[in-house]
Backbone bond lengths (Angstrom), bond angles and torsions (degrees), N, CA, C in turn:
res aa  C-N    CA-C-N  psi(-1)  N-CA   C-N-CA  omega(-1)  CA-C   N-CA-C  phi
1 X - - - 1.448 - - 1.534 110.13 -
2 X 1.547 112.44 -52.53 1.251 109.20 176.46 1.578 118.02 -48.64
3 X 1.317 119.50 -52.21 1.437 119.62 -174.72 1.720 112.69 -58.81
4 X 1.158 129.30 -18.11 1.586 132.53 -173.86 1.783 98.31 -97.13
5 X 1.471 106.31 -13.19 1.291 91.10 160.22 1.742 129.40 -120.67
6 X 1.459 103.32 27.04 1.261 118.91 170.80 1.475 101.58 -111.19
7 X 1.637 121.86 -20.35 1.518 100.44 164.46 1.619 123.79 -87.51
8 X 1.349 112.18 -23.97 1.615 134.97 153.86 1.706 97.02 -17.31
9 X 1.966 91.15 -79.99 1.958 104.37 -170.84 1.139 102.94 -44.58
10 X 1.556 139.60 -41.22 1.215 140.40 -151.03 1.541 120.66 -78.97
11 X 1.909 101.53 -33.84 1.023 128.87 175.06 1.462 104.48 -50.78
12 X 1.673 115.89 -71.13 1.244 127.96 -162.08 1.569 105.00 -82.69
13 X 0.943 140.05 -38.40 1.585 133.22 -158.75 1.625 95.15 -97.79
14 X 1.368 126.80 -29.06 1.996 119.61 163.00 1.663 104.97 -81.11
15 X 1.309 121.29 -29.92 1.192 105.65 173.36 1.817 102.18 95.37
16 X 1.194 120.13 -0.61 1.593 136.06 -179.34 1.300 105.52 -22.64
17 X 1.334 114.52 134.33 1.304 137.15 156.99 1.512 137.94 -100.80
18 X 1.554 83.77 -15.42 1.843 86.52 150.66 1.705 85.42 -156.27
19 X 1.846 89.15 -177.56 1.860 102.49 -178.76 1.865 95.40 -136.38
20 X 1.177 108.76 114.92 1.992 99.41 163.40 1.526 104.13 -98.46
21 X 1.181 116.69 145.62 1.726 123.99 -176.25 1.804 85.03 -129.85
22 X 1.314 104.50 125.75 1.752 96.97 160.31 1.408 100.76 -119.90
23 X 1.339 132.10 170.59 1.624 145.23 -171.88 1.418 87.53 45.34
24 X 1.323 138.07 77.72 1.407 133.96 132.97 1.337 118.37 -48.96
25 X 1.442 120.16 -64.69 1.398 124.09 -175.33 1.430 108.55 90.07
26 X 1.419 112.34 17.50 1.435 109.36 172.02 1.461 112.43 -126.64
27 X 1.520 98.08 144.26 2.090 93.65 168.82 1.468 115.59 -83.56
28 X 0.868 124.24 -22.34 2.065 135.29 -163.17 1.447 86.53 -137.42
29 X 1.887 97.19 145.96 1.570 112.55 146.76 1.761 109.81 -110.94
30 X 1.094 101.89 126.39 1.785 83.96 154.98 1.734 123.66 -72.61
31 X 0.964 115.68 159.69 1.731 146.32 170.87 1.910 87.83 -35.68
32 X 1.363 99.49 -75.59 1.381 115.55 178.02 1.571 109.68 -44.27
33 X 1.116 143.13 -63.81 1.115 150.72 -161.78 1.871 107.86 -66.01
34 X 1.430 102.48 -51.30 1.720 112.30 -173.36 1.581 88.67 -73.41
35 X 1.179 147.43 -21.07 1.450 139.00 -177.25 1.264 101.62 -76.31
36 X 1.256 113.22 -48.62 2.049 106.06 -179.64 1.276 101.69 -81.33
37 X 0.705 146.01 3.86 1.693 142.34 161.03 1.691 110.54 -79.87
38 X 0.974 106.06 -46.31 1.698 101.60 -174.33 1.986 95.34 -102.62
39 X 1.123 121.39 9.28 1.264 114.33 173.29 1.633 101.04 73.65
40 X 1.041 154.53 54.18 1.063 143.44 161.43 1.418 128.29 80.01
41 X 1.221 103.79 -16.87 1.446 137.39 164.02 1.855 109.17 -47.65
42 X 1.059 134.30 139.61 1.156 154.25 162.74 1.423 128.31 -66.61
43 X 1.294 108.55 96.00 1.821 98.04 -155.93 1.749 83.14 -151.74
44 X 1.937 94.40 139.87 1.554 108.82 170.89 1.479 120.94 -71.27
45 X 1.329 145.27 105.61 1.396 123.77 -167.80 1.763 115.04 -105.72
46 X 0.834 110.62 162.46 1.678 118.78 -173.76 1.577 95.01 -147.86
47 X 1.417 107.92 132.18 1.505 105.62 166.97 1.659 94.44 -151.46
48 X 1.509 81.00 163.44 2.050 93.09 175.38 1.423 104.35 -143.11
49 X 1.373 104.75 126.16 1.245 126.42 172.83 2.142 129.73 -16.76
50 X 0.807 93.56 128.64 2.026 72.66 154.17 0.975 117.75 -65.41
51 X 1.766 116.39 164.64 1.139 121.21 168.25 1.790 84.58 -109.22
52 X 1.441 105.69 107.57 1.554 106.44 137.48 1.833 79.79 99.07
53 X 1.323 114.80 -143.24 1.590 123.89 -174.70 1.067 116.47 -77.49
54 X 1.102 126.96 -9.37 1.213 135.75 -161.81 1.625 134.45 -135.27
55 X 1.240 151.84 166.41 1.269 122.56 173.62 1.824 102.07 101.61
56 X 1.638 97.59 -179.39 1.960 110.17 159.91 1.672 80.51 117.08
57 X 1.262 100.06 143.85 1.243 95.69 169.38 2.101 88.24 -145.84
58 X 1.498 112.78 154.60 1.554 125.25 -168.95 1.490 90.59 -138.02
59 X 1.262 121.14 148.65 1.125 114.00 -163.28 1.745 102.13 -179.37
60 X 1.663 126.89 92.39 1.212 148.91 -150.74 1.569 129.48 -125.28
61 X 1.286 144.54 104.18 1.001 148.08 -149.70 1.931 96.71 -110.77
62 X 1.165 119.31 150.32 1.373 142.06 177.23 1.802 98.84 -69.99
63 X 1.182 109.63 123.88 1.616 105.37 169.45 1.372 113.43 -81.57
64 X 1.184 128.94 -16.38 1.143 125.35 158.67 1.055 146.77 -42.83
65 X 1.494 96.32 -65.41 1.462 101.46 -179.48 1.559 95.12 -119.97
66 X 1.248 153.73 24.41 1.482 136.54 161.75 1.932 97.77 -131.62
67 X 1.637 133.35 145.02 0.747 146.19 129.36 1.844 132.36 -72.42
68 X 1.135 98.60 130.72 1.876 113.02 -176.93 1.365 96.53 -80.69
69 X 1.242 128.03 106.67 1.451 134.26 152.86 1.652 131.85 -50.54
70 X 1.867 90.85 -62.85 1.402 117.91 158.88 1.298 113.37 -156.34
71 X 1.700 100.64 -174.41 1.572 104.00 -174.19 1.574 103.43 -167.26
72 X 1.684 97.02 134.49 1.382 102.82 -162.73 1.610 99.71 -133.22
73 X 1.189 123.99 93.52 1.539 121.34 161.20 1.600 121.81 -64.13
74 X 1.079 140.58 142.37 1.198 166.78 94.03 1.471 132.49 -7.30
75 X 1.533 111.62 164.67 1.769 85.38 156.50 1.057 108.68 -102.32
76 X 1.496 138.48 10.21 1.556 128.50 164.50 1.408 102.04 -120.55
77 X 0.855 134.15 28.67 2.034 131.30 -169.59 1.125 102.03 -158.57
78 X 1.486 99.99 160.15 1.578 135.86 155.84 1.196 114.36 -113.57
79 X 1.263 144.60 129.24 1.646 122.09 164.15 1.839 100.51 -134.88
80 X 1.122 88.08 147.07 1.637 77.37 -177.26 1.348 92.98 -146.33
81 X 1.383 110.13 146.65 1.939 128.34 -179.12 1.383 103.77 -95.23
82 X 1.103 96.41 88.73 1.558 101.22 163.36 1.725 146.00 -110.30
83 X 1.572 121.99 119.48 1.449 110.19 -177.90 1.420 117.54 -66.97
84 X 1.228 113.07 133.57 2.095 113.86 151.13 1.273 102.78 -50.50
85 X 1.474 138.14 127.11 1.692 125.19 149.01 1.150 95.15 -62.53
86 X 1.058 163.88 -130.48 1.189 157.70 4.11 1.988 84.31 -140.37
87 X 1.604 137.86 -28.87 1.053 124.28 178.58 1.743 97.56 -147.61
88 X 1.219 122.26 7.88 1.141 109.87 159.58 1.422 98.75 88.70
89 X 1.620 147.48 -20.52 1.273 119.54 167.42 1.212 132.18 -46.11
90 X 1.195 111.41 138.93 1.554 130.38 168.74 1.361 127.22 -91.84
91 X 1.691 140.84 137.83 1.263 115.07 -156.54 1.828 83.17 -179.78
92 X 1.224 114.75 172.15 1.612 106.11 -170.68 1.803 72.67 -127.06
93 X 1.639 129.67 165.16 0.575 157.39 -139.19 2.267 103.04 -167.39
94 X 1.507 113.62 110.63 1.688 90.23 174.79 1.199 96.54 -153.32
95 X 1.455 121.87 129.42 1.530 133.28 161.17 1.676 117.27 -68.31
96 X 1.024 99.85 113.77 2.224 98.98 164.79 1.328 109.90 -82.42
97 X 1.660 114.90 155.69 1.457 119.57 132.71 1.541 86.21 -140.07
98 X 1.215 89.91 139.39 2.195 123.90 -167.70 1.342 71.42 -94.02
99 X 1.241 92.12 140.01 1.736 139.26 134.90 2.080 95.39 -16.33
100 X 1.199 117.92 127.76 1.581 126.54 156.72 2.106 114.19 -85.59
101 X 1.583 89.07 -33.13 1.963 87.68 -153.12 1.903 66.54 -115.50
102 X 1.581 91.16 138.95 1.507 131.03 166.06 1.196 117.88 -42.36
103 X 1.635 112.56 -43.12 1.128 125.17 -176.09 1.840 103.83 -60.91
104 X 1.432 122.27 -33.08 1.180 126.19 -177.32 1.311 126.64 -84.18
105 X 1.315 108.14 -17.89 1.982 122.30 -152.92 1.640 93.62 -71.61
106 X 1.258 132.55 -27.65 1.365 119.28 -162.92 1.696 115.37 -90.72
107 X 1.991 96.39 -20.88 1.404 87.95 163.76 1.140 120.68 -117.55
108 X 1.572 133.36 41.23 1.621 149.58 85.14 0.988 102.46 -0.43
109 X 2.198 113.19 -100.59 0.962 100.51 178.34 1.516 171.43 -9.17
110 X 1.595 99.34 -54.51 1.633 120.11 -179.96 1.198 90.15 -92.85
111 X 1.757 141.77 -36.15 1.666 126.86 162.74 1.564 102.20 -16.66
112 X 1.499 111.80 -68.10 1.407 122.08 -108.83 1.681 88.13 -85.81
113 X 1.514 102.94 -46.78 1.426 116.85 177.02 1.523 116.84 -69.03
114 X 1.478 140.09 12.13 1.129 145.42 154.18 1.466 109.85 -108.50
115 X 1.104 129.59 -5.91 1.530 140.07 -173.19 1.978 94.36 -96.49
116 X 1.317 103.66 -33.23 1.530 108.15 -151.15 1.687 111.74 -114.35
117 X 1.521 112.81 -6.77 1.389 130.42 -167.39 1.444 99.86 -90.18
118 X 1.462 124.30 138.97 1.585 145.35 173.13 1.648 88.38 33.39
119 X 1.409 126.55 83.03 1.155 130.27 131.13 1.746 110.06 -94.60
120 X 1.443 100.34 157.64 1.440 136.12 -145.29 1.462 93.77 -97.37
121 X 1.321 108.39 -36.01 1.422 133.50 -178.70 1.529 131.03 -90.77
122 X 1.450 137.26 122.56 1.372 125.01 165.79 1.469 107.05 -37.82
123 X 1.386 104.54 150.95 1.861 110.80 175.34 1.414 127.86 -136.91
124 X 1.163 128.16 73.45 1.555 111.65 -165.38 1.615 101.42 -84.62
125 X 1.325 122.93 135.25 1.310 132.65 175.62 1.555 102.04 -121.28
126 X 1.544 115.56 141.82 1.077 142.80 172.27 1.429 136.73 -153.47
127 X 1.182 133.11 168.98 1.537 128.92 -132.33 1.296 133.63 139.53
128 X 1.241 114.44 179.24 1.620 113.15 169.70 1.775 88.09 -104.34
129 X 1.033 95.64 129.93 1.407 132.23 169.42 1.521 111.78 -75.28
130 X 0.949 106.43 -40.08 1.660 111.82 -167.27 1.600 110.58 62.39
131 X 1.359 127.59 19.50 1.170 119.81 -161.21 1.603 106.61 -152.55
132 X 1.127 107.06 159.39 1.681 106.90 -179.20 1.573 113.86 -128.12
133 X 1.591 102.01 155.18 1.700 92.34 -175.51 1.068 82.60 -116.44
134 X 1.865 167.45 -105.15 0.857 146.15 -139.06 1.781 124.39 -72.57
135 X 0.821 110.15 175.30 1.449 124.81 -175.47 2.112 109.15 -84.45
136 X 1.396 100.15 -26.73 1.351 106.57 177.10 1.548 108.69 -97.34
137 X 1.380 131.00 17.20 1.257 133.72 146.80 1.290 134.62 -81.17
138 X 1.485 103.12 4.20 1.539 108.57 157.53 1.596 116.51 -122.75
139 X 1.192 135.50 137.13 1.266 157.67 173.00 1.360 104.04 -39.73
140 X 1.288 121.17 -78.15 1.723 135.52 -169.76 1.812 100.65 -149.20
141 X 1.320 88.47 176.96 1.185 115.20 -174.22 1.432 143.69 56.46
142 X 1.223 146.90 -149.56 1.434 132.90 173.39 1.347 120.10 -67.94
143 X 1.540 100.86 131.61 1.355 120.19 173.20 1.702 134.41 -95.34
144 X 1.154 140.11 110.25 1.446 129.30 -174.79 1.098 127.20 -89.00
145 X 1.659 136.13 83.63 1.551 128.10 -143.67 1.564 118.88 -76.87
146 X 1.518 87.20 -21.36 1.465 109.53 -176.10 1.487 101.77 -53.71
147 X 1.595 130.57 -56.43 1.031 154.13 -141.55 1.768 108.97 -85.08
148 X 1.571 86.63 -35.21 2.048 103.92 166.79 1.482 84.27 -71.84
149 X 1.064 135.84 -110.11 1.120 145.92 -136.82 1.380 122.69 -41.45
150 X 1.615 115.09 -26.77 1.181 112.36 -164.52 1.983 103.63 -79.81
151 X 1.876 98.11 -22.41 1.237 130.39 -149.16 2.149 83.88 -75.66
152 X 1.483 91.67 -59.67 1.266 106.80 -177.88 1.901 116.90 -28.97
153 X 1.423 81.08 -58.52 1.818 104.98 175.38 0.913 115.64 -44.85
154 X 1.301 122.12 -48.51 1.952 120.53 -173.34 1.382 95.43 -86.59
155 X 1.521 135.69 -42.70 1.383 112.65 166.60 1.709 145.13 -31.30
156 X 1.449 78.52 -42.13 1.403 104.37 -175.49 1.981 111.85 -80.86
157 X 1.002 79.44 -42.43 1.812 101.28 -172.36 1.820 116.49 -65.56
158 X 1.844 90.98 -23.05 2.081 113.24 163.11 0.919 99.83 -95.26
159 X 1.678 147.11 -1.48 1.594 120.68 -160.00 0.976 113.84 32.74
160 X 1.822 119.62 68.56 1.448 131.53 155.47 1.004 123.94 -92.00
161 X 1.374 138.43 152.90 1.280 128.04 -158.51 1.597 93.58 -158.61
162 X 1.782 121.99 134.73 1.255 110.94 -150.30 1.826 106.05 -118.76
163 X 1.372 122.61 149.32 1.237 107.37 -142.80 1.758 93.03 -100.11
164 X 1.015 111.52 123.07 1.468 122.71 -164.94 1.833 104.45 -51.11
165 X 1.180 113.41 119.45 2.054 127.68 165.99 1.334 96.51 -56.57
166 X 1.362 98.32 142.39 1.714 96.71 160.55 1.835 98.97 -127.08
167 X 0.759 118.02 150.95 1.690 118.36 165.96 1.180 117.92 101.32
168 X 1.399 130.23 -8.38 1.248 137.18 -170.03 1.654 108.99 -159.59
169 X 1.585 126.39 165.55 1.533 125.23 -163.83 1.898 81.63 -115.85
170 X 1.617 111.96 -33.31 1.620 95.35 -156.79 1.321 99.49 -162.07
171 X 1.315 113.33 149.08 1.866 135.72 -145.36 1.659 92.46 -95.60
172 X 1.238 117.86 -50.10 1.664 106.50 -159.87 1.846 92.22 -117.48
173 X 1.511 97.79 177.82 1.370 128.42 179.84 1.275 112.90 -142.87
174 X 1.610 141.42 139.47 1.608 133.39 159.64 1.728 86.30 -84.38
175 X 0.992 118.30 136.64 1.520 128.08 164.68 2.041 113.76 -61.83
176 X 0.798 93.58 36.62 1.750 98.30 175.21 1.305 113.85 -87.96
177 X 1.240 120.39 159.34 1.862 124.14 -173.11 1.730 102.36 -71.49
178 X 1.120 122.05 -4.96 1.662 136.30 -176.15 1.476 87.65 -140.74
179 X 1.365 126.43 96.56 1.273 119.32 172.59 1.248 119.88 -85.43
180 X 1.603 132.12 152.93 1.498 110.12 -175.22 1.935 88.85 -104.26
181 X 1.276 122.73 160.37 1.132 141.89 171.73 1.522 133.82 -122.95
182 X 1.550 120.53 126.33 1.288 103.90 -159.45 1.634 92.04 -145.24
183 X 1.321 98.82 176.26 1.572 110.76 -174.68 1.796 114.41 -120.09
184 X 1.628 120.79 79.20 1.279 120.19 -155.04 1.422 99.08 -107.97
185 X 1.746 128.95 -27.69 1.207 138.79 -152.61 1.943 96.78 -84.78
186 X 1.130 135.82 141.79 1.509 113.25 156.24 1.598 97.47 -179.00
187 X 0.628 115.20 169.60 1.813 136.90 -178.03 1.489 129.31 -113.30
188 X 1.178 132.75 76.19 1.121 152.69 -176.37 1.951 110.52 -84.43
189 X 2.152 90.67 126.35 1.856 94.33 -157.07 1.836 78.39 -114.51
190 X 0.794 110.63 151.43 1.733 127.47 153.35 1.727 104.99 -75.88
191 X 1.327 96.17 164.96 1.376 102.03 -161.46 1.299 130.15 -70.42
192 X 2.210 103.66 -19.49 0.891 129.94 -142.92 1.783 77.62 -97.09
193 X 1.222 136.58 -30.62 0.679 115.06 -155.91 1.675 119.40 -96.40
């Protein structure tokens, strides 16, 4: 409850023009539910399910001031083409949730880079990644380099460029008495944009 009313405040006191939620953990929103989320506010929503326990991604634009062109889910994305009224830019807009089990991360990957290759459009995508690009985005414990690097590659290979956090070093925690800490959440803009 608390969290649907800290994105509500967020809605109204930033003035938001869109909202991305990744790990929802839900298959359906109700009417009721997407209204306390954006505060009462008027917003187009698109969401896609988890796969399994985990996962869901919700993902909502302001009717006001942005128009939905289209909208293309994935099994890890949302992306939706949306205009500003207010000057008519055009620009695609896409929420992630990455792959958790290894077995999945590579077709994440090639998702992400066919979702994200020769658009027409600026693209900032953001999300939980499930994935890390440096080695100092995790706290302790095991590292998968393979998994940087491969991650690195498709970054590099979109000319993504990642929009600097301020206030914090890292997005998640395992709740353990030695918690490990990592940096999976982040927002990645194309160049154009």
């Amino acid at each position: 409850m608390a969290k649907y009313l800290f994105f509500a405040d967020c809605v109204r006191d930033h003035k938001l023009d869109f909202l991305g939620i990744s790990e929802t953990g839900r298959r359906d929103f109700s009417q009721f539910l997407l209204n306390r989320i954006s505060g009462g506010v008027d917003f187009t929503w698109i969401s896609l399910p988890p796969r399994g326990r985990s996962g869901g991604v919700l993902l909502g634009v302001r009717d006001e001031t942005m128009e939905v062109l289209a909208s293309l889910a994935g099994g890890f994305f949302i992306k939706l083409h949306v205009r500003n009224k207010a000057d008519n830019f055009t620009w695609y807009l896409v929420v992630v949730y990455g792959a958790i089990q290894d077995v999945y991360k590579a077709e994440f990957l090639r998702e992400l880079v066919n979702m994200a290759k020769d658009n027409p459009y600026p693209i900032p995508i953001g999300g939980d990644f499930n994935l890390l690009i440096f080695t100092h985005e995790k706290s302790r414990g095991r590292f998968d380099e393979h998994w940087q690097f491969l991650f690195n590659i498709v970054i590099d290979s979109l000319d993504l460029k990642e929009v600097t956090m301020l206030g914090r070093q890292f997005t998640w925690s395992n709740s353990l008495p030695k918690p490990t800490y990592e940096k999976l959440d982040r927002v990645l803009m194309d160049t154009d944009w």
